[in-house]
N, C-alpha and C positions, 0 to 999 in steps of 0.2 A: 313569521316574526318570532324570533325565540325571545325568553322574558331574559331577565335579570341573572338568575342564580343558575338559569339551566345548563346542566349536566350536559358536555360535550363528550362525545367518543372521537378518538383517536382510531383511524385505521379506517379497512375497509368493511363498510355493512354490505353482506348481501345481501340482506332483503330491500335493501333500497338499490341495488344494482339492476338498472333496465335493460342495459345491450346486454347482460351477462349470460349466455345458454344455461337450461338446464342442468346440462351434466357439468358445466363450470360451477354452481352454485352446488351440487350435492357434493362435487369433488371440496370445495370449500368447508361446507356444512362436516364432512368427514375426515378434512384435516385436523378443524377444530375439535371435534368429540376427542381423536390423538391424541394433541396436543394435551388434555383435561384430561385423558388418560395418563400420559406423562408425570403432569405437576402432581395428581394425587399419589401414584408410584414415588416421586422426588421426595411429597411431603412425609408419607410413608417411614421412607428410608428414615430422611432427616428426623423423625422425634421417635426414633424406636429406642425405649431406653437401653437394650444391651448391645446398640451399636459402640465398638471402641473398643470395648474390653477386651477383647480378643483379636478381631481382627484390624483392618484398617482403620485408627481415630478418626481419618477425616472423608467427609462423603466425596468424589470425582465426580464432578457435572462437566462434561464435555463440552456443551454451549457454556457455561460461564469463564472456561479457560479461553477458548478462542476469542470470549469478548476482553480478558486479562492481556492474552497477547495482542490484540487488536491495540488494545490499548497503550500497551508499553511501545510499539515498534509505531504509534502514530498513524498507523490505517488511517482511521477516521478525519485527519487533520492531514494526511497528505495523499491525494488522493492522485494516480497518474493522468494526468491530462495531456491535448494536442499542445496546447498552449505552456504547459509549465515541462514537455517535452523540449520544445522549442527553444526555452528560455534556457536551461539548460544546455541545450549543446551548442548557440549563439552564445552565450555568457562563458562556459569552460571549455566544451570540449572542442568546439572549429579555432577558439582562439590558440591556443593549445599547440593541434597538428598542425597549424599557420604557422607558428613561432618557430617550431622545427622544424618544418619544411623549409621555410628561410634561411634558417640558421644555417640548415648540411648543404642547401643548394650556393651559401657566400662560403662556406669552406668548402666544398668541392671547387668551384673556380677561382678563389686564393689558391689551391692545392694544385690546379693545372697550371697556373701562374706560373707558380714558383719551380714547379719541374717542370715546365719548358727551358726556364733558364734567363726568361724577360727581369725578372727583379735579381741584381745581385744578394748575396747572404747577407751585407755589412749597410743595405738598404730596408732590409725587412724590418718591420713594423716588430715583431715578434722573434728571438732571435736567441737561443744561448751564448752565452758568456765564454 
């Protein structure tokens, strides 16, 4: 039973992980120590006071960009699916080559029509002046 105010974690615990093998949980336990290797490396960077003056003003975090352009280009919010596949090429694109297909296969036979010689000139539909 959890109380009231308690502290949830987000994500995966390994030590609560039961099917998880051994070498998955140390491979875990050893991403993470990385990871905190990482952030203190980033933190580092970020509050070094003669960062700027000389060289680059602003720090490059390579994850924070990918999640920028994640962001701007809508990743997140449009994500490819079977379904939004489908809708898609039902909705534009079979409509589409349908139309054309139609369209070149009634002018191709208006165009064999008309040069056999079945329609006179002064009866066509379409006709210069």
């Amino acid at each position: 039973m959890k109380m009231a105010g308690a502290k949830t974690t987000r994500g995966l615990d390994t030590s609560k992980v039961y099917y998880a093998s051994n070498a998955e949980v140390v491979a875990a336990q050893e991403r993470a120590a990385m990871r905190q290797l990482r952030k203190a490396e980033f933190q580092k960077k970020l509050t070094d006071p003669g960062r700027g003056a000389i060289d680059a003003p602003a720090l490059f975090d390579p994850a924070m960009q990918r999640f920028m352009s994640m962001k701007v280009s809508h990743f997140d919010s449009h994500k490819v699916t079977r379904k939004g596949t489908w809708a898609f090429l039902w909705g534009a694109v079979i409509p589409i080559v349908t139309i054309y297909k139609y369209l070149n296969y009634e002018q191709e036979r208006r165009e064999r029509v008309f040069r056999s010689g079945s329609i006179p000139y002064a009866e066509r539909l379409w006709k210069y002046d």
